[in-house]
Backbone bond lengths (Angstrom), bond angles and torsions (degrees), N, CA, C in turn:
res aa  C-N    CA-C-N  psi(-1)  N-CA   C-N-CA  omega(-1)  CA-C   N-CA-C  phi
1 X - - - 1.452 - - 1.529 111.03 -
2 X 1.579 120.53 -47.59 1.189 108.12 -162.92 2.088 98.92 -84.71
3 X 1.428 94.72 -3.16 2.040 91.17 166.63 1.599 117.73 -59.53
4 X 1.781 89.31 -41.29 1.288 96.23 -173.87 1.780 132.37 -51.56
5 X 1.807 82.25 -36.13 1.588 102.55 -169.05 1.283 94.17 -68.24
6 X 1.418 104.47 -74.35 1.809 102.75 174.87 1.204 127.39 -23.35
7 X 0.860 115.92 -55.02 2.030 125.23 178.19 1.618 95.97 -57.88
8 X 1.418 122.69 -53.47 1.765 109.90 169.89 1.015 135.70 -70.95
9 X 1.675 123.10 -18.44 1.255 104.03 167.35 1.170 106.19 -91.68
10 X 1.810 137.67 -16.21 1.546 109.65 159.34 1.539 119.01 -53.45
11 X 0.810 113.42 -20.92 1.479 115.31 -164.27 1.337 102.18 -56.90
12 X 1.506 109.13 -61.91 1.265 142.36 172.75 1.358 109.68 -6.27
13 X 1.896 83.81 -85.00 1.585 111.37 -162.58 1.811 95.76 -47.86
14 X 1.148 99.00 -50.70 2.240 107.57 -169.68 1.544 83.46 -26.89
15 X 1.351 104.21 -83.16 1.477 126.46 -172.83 1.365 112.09 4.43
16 X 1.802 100.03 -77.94 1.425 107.78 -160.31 1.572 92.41 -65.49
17 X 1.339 112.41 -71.71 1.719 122.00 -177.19 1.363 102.92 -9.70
18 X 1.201 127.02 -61.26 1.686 128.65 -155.03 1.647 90.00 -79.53
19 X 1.204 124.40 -43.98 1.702 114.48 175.79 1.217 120.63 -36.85
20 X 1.686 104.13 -66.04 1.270 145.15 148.78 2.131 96.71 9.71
21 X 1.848 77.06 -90.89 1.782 92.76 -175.93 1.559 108.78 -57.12
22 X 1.527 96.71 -41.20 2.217 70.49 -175.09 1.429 103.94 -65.82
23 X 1.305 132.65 -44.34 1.599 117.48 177.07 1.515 109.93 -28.00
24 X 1.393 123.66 -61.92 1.445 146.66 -144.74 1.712 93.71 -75.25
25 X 1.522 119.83 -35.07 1.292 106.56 -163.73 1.729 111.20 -103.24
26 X 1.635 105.39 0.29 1.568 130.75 -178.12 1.490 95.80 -75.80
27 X 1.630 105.02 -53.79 1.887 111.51 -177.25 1.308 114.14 -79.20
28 X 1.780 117.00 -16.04 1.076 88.87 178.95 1.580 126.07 -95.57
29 X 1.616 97.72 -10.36 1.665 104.42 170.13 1.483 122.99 -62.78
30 X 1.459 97.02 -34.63 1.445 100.04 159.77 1.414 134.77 -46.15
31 X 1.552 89.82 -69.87 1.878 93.01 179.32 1.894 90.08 -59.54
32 X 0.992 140.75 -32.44 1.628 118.86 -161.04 1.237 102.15 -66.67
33 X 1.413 118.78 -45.00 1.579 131.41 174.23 1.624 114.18 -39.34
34 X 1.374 102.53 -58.37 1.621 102.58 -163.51 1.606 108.52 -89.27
35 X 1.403 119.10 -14.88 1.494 111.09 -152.55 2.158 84.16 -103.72
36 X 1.105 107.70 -39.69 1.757 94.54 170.21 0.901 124.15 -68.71
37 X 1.826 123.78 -173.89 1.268 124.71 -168.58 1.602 94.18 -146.52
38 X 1.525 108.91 147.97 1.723 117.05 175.29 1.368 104.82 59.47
39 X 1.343 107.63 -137.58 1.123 119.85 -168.20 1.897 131.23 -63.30
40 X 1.227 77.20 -10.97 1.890 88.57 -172.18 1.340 108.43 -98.42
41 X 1.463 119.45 -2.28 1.365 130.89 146.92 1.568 121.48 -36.00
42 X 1.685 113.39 -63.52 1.277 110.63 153.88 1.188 142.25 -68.38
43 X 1.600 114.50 -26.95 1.355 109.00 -173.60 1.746 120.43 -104.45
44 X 1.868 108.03 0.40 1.392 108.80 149.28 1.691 109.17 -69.73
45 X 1.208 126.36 -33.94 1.300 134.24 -151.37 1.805 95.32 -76.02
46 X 1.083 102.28 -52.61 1.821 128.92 178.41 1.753 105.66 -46.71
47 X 1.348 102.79 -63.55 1.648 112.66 158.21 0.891 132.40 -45.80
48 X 1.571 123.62 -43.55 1.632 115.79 -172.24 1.584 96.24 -84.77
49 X 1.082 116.37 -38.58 2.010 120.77 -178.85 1.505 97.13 -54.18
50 X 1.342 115.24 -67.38 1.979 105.48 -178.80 1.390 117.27 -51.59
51 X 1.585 123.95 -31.23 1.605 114.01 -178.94 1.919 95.12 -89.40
52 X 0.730 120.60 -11.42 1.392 107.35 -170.79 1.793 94.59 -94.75
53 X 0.918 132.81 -37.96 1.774 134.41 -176.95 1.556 97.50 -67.59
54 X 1.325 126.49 -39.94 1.323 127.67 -168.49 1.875 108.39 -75.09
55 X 1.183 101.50 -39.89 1.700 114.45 -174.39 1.554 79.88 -70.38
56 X 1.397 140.44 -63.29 1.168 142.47 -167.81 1.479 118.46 -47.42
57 X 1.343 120.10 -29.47 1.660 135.32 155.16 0.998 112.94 -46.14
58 X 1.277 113.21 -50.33 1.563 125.27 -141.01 1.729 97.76 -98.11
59 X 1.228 116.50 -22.21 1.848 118.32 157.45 1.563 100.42 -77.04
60 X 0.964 140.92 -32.94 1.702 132.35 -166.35 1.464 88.03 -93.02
61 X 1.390 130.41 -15.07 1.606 95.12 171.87 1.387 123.77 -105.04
62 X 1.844 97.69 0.44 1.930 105.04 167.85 1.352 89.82 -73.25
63 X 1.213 118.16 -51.39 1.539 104.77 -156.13 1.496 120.55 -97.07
64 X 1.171 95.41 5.16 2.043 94.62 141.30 2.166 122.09 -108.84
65 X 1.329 96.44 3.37 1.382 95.01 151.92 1.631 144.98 -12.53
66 X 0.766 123.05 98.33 1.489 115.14 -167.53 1.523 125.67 -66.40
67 X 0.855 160.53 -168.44 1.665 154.18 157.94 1.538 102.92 -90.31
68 X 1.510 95.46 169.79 1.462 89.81 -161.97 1.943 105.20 -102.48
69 X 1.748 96.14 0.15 1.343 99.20 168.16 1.834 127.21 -86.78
């Protein structure tokens, strides 16, 4: 029983966390978009989307985690 709980509130936490980051990587393409100039328009924008998809992995693989039984 108390595996169970555990296994849901990680679940949980992934949940929000990964929300969390897509919020974080929605605002931050934005500000990368508007606050550069030329070319670094795309490739801040390009950057914050690859570190933010990768952190975004990295919640889908706590929270597909397996038990340790």
């Amino acid at each position: 029983m108390l595996s169970k709980i555990i296994r849901l509130v990680r679940k949980l936490i992934a949940e929000v966390s990964g929300g969390l980051v897509l919020m974080a990587v929605v605002i931050g393409v934005f500000l990368a978009a508007t606050l550069n100039e030329g070319a670094m328009r795309i490739i801040a924008s390009l950057l914050v989307l690859i570190a933010g998809l990768v952190i975004y992995g990295l919640t889908c693989l706590i929270a597909a985690k397996a038990d340790r039984r």
